[in-house]
Structure formats: structure tokens, C-alpha cells
Backbone bond lengths (Angstrom), bond angles and torsions (degrees), N, CA, C in turn:
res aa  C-N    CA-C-N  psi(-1)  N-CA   C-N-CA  omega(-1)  CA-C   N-CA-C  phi
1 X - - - 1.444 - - 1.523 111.74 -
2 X 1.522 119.54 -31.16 1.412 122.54 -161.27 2.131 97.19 -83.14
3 X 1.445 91.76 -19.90 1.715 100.31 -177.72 1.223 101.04 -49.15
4 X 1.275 123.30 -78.11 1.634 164.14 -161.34 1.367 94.41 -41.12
5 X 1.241 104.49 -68.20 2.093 118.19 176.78 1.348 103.22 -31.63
6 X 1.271 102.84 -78.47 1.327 115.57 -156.83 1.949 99.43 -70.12
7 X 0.861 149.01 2.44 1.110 164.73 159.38 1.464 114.84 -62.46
8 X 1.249 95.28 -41.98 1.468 114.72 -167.72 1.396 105.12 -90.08
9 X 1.318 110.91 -43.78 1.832 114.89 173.78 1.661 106.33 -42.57
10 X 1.540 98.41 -57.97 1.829 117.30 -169.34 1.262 102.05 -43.72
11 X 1.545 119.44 -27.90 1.848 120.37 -163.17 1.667 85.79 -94.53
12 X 1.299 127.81 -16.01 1.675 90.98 -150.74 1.827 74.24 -108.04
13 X 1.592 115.28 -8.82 2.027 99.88 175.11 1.264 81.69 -74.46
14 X 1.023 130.79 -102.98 2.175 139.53 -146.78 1.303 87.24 -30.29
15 X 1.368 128.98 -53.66 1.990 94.10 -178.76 1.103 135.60 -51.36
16 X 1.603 96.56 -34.15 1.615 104.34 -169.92 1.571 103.56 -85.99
17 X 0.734 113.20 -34.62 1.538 119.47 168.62 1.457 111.88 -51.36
18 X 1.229 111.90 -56.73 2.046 115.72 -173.38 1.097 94.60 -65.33
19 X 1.584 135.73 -10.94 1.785 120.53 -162.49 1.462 78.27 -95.64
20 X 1.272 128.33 -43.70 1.818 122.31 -163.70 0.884 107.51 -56.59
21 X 1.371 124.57 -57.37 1.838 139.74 -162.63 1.449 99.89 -50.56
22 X 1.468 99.81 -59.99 1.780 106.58 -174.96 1.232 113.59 -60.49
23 X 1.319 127.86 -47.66 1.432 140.24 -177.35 1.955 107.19 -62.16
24 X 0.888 106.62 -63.61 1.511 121.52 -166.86 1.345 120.94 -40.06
25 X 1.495 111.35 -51.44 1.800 111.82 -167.90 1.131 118.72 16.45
26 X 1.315 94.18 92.57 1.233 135.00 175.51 1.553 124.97 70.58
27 X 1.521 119.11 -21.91 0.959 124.49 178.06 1.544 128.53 -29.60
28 X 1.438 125.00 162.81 1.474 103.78 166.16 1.284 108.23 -116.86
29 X 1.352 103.81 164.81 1.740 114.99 -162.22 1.255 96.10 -87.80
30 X 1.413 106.66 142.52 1.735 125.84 139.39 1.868 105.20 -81.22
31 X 1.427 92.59 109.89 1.896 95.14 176.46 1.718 107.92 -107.53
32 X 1.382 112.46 119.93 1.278 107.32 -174.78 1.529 95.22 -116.29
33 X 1.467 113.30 160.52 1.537 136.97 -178.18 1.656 111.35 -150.76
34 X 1.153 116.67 129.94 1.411 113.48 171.37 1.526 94.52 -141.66
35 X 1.743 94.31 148.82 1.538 106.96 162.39 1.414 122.64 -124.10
36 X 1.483 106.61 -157.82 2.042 86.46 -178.75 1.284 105.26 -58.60
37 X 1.343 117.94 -41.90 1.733 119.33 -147.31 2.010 116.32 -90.63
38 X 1.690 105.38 -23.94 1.220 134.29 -170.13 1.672 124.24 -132.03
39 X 1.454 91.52 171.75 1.693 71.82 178.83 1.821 70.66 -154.72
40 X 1.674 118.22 148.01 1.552 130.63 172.90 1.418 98.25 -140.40
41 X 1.615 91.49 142.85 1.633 104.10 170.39 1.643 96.72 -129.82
42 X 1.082 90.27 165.63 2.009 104.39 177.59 2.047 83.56 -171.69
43 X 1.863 79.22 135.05 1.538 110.64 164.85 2.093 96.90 -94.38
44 X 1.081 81.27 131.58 2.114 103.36 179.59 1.441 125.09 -107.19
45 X 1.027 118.58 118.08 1.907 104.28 174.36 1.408 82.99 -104.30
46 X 1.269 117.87 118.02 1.536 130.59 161.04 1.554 120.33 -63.91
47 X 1.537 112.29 -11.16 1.696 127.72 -158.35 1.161 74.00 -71.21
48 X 1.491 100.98 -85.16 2.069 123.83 -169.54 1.295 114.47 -58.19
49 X 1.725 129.07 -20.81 1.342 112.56 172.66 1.824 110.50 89.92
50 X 1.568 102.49 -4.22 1.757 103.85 168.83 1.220 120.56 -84.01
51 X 1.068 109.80 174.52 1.773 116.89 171.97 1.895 89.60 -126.30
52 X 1.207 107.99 131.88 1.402 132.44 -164.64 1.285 92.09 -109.46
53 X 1.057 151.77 -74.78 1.684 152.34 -152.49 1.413 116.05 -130.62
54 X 1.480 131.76 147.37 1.242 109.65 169.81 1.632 82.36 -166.23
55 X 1.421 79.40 165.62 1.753 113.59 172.74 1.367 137.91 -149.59
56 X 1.310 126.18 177.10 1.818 95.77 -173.94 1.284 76.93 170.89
57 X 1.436 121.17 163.45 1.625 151.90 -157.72 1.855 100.11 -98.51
58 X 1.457 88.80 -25.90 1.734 100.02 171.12 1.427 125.79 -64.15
59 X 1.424 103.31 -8.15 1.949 81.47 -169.96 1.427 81.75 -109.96
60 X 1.762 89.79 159.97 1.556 102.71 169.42 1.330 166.91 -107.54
61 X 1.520 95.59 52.37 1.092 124.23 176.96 1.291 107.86 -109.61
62 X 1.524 126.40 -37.57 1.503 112.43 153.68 1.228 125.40 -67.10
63 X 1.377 113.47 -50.88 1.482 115.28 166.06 1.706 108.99 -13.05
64 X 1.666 103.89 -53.00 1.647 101.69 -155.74 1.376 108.13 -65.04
65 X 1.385 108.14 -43.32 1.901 126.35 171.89 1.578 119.04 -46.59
66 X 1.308 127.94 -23.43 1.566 121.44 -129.01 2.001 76.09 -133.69
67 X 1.168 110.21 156.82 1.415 124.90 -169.55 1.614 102.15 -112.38
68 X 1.188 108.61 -25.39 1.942 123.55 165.44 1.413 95.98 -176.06
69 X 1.261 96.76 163.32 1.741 132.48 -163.49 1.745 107.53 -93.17
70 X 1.582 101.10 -4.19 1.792 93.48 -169.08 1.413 81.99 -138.08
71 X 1.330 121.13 85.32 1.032 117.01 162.19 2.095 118.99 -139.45
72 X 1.265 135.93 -98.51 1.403 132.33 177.98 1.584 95.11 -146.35
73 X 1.734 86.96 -56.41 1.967 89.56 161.65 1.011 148.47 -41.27
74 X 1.569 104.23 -44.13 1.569 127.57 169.87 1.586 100.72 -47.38
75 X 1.423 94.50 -72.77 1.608 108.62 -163.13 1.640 100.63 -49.54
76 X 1.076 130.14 -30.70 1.580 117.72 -176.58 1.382 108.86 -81.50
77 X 1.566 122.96 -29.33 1.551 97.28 160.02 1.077 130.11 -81.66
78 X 1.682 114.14 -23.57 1.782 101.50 170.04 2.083 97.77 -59.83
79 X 0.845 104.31 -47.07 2.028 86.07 -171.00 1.459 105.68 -39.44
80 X 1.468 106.79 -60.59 1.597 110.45 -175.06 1.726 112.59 -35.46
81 X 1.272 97.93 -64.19 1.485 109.38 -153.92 1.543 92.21 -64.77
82 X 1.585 141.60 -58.01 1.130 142.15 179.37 1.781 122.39 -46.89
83 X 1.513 88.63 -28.06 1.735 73.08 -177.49 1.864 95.13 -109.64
84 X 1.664 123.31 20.78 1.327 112.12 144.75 1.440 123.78 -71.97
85 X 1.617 91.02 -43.14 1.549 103.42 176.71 1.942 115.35 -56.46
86 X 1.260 110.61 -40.44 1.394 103.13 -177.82 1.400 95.83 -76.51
87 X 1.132 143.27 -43.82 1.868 133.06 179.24 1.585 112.12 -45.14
88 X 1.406 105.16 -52.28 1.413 118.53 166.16 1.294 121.19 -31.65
89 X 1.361 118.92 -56.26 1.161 135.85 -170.96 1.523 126.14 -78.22
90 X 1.642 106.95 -19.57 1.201 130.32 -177.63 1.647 131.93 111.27
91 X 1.986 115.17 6.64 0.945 103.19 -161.64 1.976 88.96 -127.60
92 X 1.406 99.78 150.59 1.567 94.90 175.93 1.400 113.94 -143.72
93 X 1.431 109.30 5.67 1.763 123.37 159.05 1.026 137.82 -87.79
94 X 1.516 145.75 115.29 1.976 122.40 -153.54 1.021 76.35 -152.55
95 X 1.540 97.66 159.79 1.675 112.57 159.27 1.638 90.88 -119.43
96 X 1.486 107.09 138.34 1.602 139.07 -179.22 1.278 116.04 -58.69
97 X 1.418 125.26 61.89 1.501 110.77 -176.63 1.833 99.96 -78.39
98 X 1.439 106.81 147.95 1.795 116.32 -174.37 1.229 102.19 -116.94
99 X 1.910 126.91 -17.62 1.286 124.28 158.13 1.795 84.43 93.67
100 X 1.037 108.45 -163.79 1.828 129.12 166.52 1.611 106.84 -34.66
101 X 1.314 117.56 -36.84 1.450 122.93 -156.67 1.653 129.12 -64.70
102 X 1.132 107.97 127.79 1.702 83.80 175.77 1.225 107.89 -88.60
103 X 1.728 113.85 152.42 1.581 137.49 -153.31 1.817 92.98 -88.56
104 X 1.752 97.27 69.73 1.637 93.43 174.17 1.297 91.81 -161.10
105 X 1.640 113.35 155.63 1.463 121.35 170.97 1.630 121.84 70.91
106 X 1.131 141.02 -90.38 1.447 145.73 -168.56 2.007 88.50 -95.69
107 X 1.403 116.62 -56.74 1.223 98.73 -171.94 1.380 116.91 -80.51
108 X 0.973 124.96 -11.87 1.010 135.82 167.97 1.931 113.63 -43.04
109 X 1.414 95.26 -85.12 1.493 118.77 162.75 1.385 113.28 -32.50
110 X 1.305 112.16 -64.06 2.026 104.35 169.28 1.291 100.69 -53.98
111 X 1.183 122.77 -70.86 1.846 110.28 -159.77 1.455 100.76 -51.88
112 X 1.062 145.89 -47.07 1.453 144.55 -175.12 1.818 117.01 -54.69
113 X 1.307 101.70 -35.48 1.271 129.09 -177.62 1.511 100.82 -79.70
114 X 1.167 134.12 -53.84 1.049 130.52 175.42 1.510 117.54 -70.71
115 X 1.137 135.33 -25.95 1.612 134.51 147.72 1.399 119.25 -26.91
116 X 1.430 92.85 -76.98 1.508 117.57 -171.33 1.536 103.45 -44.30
117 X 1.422 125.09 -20.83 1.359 119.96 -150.87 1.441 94.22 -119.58
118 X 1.140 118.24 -20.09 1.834 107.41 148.99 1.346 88.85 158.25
119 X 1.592 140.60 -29.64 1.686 117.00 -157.44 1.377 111.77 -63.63
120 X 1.409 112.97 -169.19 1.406 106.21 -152.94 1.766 81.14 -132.02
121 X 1.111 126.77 125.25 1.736 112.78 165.52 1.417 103.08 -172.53
């Protein structure tokens, strides 16, 4: 049963992925991942192969703020803090990759969070 699942994740990344590639030109990605315990974002230039910005429930200075890492809250300060870090850095255009995820609840809240805080997607 756990085959099949995870089978099914692999179809819903390469989709979401082939819609970015096609969609994007050139753009760089917002790549988000969450698990039970966390939730990580990183902005990507796929051209060069860097990771330009990132964030995650892991470091500890949010850690100290946040009451748990898998929550709606969480996810709105990793958006915040990640798309300061990509402004910081110089970039404020992304295309939204959600990875496996459906665009509800934790990702939801980051991508929303990350709007509000200036990116463009």
C-alpha cells in the first residue's frame, strides 16, 4: 500500500514540476516541502543550480518564537522570513513550486505569507 502512495506523490511532483518548467521562463522557483514535524522553503535558480534564500522551522531563532514547526503559523513565518531573504538578495519574481503538496492548509499559509511580504507569483 505504502508503494502505490508514494507512487502517487512522484506523479503529482513531475506534474507540478512540468507545469513550472513550462510556465516559468526562466524564472526562479519558490520550492516548498513540509513534513509532520516542519515545514522548509528555499527560492532556486535552476539556470545556475543555487539555492538563493531559504528558511525552515529548523533554525533557532524561529524555533524560539513558534510553539511547533507544523502548524499554519509556522508556515506564515517561514513565507515571511523567506521571501525577505529573497528581496534581500535581489529577487522578487518566483514561480510557486508546492512539490507533492496540495495548495491547502500549511502551504497554503506560506504561499500567502510570502505574497503579502512582497514576492511576486
Amino acid at each position: 500500500m505504502a508503494n502505490k502512495v508514494q507512487e502517487s506523490a512522484e506523479r503529482r511532483r513531475r506534474r507540478a514540476r512540468y507545469k513550472i518548467r513550462v510556465k516559468s521562463r526562466g524564472r526562479i522557483r519558490l520550492s516548498v516541502h513540509r513534513s509532520g514535524r516542519h515545514i522548509y522553503a528555499q527560492v532556486i535558480d535552476d539556470v545556475a543550480g543555487t539555492t538563493l534564500a531559504a528558511a525552515s522551522t529548523l533554525e533557532k531563532d524561529v524555533r524560539a518564537t513558534l510553539r511547533t514547526g507544523a502548524d499554519k503559523n509556522a508556515a506564515g513565518v517561514i513565507g515571511r522570513l523567506v521571501a525577505e531573504r529573497a528581496q534581500k538578495a535581489g529577487y522578487k519574481q518566483v514561480v510557486f513550486d508546492r512539490g507533492e503538496h496540495v495548495y491547502h492548509g500549511r502551504i497554503r499559509a506560506l504561499a500567502e505569507a510570502a505574497r503579502e511580504a512582497g514576492l511576486d507569483f
